[in-house]
N, C-alpha and C positions, 0 to 999 in steps of 0.2 A: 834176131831172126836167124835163120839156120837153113841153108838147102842141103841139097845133098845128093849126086849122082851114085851110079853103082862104085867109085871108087874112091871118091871124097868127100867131106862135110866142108860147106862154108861156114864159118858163125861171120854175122857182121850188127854191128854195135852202134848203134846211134849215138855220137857224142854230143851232140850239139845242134843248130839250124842247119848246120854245112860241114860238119867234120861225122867220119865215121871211120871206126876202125873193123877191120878184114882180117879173118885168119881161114888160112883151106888148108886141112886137115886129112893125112890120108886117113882113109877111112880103118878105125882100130880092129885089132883081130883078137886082142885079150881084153876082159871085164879089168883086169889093173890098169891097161895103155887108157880104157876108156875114162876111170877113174883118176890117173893121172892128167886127163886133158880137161876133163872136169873141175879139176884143182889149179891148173894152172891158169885156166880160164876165170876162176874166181879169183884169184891173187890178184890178176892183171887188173880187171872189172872193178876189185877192191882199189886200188891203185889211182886209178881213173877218179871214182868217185873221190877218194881223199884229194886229189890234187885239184878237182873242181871249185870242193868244196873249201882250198887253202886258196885259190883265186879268188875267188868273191870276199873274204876276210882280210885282201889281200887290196882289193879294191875298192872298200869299204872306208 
């Protein structure tokens, strides 16, 4: 989910029943700042999903 006032974006991320992760973002002024927030947001996201996915194998 994503809000976004006139000077910042929120992204916030569901992890779980009860966990979520937040990041507030000033709001970007170049098409690359956007593109780099873009990517680092997928890294992290990627991230997340690998380490879920090493807990249940993990609990298994």
């Amino acid at each position: 989910m994503t809000d976004s006032d006139d000077n910042e974006i929120i992204v916030t991320v569901r992890l779980g029943p009860d966990e979520t992760a937040r990041w507030w973002l000033q709001r970007p002024q170049t098409d690359w700042q956007i593109a780099q927030i873009a990517e680092d947001l997928e890294d992290h996201l990627i991230g997340l999903v690998e380490a879920d996915e090493q807990r249940k194998e993990d609990t298994e």
